[in-house]
KEVONU-901091 format. One line per field, with one value per residue (C-alpha): residue number from 0; x, y, z. Coordinates in steps of 0.5 Angstrom, whole numbers. Layout:
<rs>
resi = [NUM / ...] .
X = [X / ...] .
Y = [Y / ...] .
Z = [Z / ...] .
</rs>
This chain:
<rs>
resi = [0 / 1 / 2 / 3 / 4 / 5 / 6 / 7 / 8 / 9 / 10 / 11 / 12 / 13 / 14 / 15 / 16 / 17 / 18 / 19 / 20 / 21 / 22 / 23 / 24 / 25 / 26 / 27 / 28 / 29 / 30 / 31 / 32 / 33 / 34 / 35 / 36 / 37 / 38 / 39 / 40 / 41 / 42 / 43 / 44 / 45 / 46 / 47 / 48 / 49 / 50 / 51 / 52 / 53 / 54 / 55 / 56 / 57 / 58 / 59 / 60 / 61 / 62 / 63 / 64 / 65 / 66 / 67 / 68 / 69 / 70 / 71 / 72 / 73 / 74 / 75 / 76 / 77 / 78 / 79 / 80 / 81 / 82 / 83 / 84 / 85 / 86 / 87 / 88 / 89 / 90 / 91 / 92 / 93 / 94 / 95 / 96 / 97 / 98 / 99 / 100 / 101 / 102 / 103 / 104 / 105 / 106 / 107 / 108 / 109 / 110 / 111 / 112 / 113 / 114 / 115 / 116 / 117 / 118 / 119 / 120 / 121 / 122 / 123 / 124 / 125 / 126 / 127 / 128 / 129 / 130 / 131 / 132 / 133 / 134 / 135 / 136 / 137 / 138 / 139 / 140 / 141 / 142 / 143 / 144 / 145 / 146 / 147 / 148 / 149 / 150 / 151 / 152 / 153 / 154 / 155 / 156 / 157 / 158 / 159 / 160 / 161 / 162 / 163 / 164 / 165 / 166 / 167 / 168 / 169 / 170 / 171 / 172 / 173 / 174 / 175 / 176 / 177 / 178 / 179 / 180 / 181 / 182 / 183 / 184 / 185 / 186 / 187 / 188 / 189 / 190 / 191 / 192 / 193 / 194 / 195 / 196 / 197 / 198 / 199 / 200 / 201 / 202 / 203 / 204 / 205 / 206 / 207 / 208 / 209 / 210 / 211 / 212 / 213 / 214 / 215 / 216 / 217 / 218 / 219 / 220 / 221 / 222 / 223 / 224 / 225 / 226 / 227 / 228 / 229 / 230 / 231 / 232 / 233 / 234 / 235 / 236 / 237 / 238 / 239 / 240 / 241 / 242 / 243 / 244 / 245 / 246 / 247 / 248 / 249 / 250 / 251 / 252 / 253 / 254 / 255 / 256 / 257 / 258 / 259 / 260 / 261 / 262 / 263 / 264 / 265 / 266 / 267 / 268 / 269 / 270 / 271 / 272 / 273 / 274 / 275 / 276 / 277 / 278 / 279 / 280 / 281 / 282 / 283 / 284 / 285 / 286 / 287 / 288 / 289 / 290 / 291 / 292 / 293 / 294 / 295 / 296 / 297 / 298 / 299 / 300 / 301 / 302 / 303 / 304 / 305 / 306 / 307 / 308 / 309 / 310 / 311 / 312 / 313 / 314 / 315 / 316 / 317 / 318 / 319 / 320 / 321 / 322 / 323 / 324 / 325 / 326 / 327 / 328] .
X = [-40 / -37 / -40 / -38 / -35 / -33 / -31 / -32 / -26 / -21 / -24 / -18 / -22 / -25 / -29 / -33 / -40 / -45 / -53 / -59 / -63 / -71 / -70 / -63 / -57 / -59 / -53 / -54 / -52 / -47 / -43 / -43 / -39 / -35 / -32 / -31 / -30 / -32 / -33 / -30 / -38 / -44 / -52 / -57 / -64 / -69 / -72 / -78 / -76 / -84 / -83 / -77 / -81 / -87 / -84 / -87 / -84 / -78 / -79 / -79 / -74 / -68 / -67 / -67 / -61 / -56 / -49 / -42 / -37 / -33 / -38 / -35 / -36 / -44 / -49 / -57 / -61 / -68 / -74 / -79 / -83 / -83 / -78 / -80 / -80 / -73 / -70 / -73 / -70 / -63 / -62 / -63 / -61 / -53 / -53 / -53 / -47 / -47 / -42 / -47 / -54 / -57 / -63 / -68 / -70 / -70 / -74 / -81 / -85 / -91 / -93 / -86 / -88 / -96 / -93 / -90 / -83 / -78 / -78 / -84 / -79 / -76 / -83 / -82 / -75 / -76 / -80 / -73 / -68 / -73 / -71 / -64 / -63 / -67 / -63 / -57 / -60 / -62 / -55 / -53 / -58 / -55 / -49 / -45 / -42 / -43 / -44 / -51 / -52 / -58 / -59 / -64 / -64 / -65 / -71 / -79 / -82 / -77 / -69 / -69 / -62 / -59 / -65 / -66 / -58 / -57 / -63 / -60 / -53 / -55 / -56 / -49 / -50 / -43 / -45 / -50 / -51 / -54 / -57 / -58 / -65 / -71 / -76 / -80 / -75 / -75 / -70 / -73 / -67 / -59 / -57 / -55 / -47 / -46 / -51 / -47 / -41 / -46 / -47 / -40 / -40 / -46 / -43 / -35 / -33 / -39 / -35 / -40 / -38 / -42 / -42 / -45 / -50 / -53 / -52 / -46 / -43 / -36 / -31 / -27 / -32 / -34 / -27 / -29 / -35 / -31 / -25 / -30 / -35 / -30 / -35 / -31 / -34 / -39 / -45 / -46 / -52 / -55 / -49 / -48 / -53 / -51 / -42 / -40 / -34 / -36 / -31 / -25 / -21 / -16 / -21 / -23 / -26 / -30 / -32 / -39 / -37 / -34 / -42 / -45 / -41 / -42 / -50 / -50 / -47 / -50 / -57 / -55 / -53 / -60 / -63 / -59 / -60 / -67 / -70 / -78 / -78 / -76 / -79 / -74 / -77 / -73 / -67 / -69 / -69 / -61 / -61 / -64 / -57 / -52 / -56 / -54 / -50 / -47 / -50 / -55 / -56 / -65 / -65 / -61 / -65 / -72 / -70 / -68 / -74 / -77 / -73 / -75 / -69 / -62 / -60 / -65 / -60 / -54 / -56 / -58 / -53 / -48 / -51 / -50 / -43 / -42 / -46 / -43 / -36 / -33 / -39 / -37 / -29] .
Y = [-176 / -170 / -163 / -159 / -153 / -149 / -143 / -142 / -148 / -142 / -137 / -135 / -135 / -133 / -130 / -124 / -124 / -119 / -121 / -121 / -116 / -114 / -108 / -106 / -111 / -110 / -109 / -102 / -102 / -109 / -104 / -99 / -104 / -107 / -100 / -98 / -104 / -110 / -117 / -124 / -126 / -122 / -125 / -122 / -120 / -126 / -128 / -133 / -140 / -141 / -134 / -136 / -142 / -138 / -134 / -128 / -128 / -130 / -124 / -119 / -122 / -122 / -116 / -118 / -123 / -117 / -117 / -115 / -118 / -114 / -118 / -123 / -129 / -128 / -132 / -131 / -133 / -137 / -139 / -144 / -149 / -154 / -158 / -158 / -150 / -150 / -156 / -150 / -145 / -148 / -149 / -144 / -140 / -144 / -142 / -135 / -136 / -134 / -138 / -141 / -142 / -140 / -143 / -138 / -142 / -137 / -131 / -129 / -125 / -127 / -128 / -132 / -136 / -137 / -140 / -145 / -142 / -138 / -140 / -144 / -150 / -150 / -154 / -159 / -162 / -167 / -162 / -157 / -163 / -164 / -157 / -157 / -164 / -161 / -155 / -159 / -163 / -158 / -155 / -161 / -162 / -155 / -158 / -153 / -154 / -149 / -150 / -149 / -146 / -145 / -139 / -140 / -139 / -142 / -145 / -142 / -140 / -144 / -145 / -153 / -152 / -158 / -163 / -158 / -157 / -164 / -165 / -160 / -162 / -169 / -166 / -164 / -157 / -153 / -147 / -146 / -139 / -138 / -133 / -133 / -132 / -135 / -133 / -131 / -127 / -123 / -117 / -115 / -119 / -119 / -125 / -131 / -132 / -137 / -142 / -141 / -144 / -150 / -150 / -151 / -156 / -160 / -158 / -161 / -166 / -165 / -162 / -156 / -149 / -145 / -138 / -133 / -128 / -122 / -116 / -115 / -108 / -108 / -113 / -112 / -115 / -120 / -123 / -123 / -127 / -131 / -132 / -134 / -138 / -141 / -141 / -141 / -134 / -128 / -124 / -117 / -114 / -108 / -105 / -104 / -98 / -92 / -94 / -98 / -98 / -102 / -108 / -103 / -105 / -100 / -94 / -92 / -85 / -83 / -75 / -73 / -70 / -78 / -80 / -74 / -75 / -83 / -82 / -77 / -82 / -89 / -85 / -83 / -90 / -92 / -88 / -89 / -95 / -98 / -91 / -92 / -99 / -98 / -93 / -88 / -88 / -94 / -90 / -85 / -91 / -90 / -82 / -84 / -88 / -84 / -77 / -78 / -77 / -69 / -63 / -61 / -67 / -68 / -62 / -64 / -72 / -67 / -64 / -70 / -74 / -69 / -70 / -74 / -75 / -75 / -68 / -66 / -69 / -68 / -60 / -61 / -64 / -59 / -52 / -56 / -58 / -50 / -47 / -52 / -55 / -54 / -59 / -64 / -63] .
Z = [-45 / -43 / -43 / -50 / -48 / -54 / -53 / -45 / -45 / -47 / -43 / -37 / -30 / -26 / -33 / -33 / -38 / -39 / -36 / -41 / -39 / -44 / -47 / -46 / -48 / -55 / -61 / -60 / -52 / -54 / -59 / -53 / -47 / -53 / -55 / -48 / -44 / -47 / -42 / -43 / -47 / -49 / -49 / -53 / -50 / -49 / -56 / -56 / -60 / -60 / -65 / -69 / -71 / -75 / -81 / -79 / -72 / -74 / -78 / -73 / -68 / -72 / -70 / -63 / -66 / -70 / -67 / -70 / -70 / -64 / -60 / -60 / -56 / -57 / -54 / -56 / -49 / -53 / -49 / -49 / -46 / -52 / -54 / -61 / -62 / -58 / -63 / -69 / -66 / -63 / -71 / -73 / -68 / -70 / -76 / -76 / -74 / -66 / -61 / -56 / -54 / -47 / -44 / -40 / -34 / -29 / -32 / -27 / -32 / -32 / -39 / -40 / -34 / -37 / -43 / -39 / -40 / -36 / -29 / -29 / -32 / -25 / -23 / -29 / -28 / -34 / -38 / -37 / -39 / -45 / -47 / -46 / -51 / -56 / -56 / -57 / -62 / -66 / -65 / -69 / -74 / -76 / -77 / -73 / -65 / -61 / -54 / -50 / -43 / -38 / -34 / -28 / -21 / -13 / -15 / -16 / -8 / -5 / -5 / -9 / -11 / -8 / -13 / -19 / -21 / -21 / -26 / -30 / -30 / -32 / -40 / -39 / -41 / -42 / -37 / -32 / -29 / -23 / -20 / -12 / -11 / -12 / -17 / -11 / -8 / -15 / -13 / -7 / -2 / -2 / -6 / -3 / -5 / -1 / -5 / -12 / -7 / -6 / -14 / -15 / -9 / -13 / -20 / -19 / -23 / -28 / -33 / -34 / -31 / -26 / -27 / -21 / -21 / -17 / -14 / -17 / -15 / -21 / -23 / -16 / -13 / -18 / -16 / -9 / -10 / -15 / -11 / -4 / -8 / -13 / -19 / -26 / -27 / -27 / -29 / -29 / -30 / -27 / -25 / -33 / -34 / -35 / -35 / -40 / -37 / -32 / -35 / -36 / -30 / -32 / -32 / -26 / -26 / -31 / -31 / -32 / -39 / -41 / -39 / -43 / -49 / -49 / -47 / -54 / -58 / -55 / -57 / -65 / -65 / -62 / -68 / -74 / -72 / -71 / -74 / -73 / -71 / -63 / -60 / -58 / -51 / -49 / -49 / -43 / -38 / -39 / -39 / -31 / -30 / -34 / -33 / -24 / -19 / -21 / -20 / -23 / -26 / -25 / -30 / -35 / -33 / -34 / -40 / -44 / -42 / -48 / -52 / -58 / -63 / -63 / -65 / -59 / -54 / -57 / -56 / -49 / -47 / -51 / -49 / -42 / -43 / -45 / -39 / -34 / -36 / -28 / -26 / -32 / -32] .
</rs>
């Protein structure tokens, strides 16, 4: 039995994908990069199997599920460390109408982890292909076909590559995206690119794609690290804060103005579109990316930390725009 690739089959390479990221890839930030420079595949933010499965919780993550259809192709990251759960929530999850379904087994938060979830399936090979069947499974008992993939990493503490992507192309996943590092590393060292190139070495013949991810600046360097590893495509994660445009290729230069003028209308997207049930804190984490690099960008940053609505930042920035245009041009 081959892998089932859906629409990764149709995806020119190497291809450029948008990372899960907690707290920031939601539709609001999908909305933005679709309009400016959308990537070849989007990801929702992780959402819990093991939640989906009680009415309640399914209740108050469906919005961790919204998307549009400019999104498109859409994939929701799950996690869980039961099969059960997954093969409840891959059906449900598949007929919400997404285009694939990715499994988390790369995350190192620690109550993710304490669940058995996330990284932690790296120690459980035969509890991970568990997982993944059951998604698959549940994918059919929806009566859909949508592809199912695994984001993980190098390994727990140390670099187990070579034994643990084996283990996971035996379920024959459509795509596994492997972030060069260990969960013990976090982010504290350089990704290991040359070890997305044994994963494409391990990987050949299997029928699943490898997709690499790590450190990367932009799109060109993605398509060096695509051409040097030969991995079939690329994740790009922190580079998108504070520019949309990143997977634009035509744009090259974005203008303080362009960044200000997006920053006011991402947070008035923000508002109208979660209102009271997300905290409006959770956008100053992007006022630190977009707010940088110019002068005078720490007051304006200062400023709108204080700032509690959308109409508060819209003036800042504006009575900013109006004061100091030759910075902004």
């Amino acid at each position: 039995m081959k892998s089932y690739l859906g629409f990764w089959e149709q995806l020119q390479k190497p291809f450029f994908v948008l990372a899960p990221m907690a707290n920031v890839t939601d539709v609001v930030f999908r909305r933005m990069i679709a309009k400016y420079g959308r990537p070849d595949v989007m990801w929702t933010e992780f959402v819990s199997a093991d939640g989906l499965c009680h009415p309640k919780g399914r209740q108050a993550l469906l919005r961790d599920l919204e998307y549009v259809e400019c999104e498109r192709p859409i994939v929701t990251q799950l996690f869980t460390a039961h099969p059960e759960k997954m093969y409840e929530a891959a059906k449900f999850v598949a007929s919400l109408g997404f285009d694939g379904i990715d499994i988390n087994m790369g995350c190192p938060d620690k109550n993710v982890m304490k669940q058995g979830a996330g990284a932690s399936l790296m120690k459980d090979p035969a509890l991970a292909q568990a997982v993944i069947l059951a998604a698959m499974e549940g994918v059919e008992a929806s009566g859909k076909r949508i592809p199912v993939s695994v984001k993980t990493r190098l390994g727990f503490n140390e670099d187990t590559l070579d034994e643990w992507l084996p283990k996971l192309l035996e379920t024959k996943p459509a795509v596994i995206t492997v972030h060069c590092r260990t969960k013990k590393e976090m982010s504290k060292v350089p990704a290991k690119w040359e070890r997305v190139k044994r994963a494409v070495e391990i990987a050949r013949g299997s029928g699943t794609l490898i997709v690499g991810n790590g450190d990367v600046r932009d799109c060109a360097d993605a398509e060096e690290k695509a051409r040097e590893t030969g991995c079939d495509g690329v994740m790009l994660g922190r580079a998108v804060f504070g520019n949309p445009w990143l997977f634009d290729r035509k744009k090259q230069d974005v203008t303080v103005r362009e960044k200000l003028e997006v920053a006011i209308e991402h947070t008035k997207l923000f508002e109208e579109t979660w209102r009271d049930t997300k905290s409006f804190d959770l956008m100053k984490k992007h006022y630190q990316a977009y707010i940088n690099h110019f002068p005078l960008a720490k007051e304006l940053r200062v400023e709108l930390m204080i700032c509690q609505n959308a109409e508060d930042v819209k003036k800042s920035i504006e009575k900013f725009l109006k004061t100091h245009g030759d910075i902004a041009a």
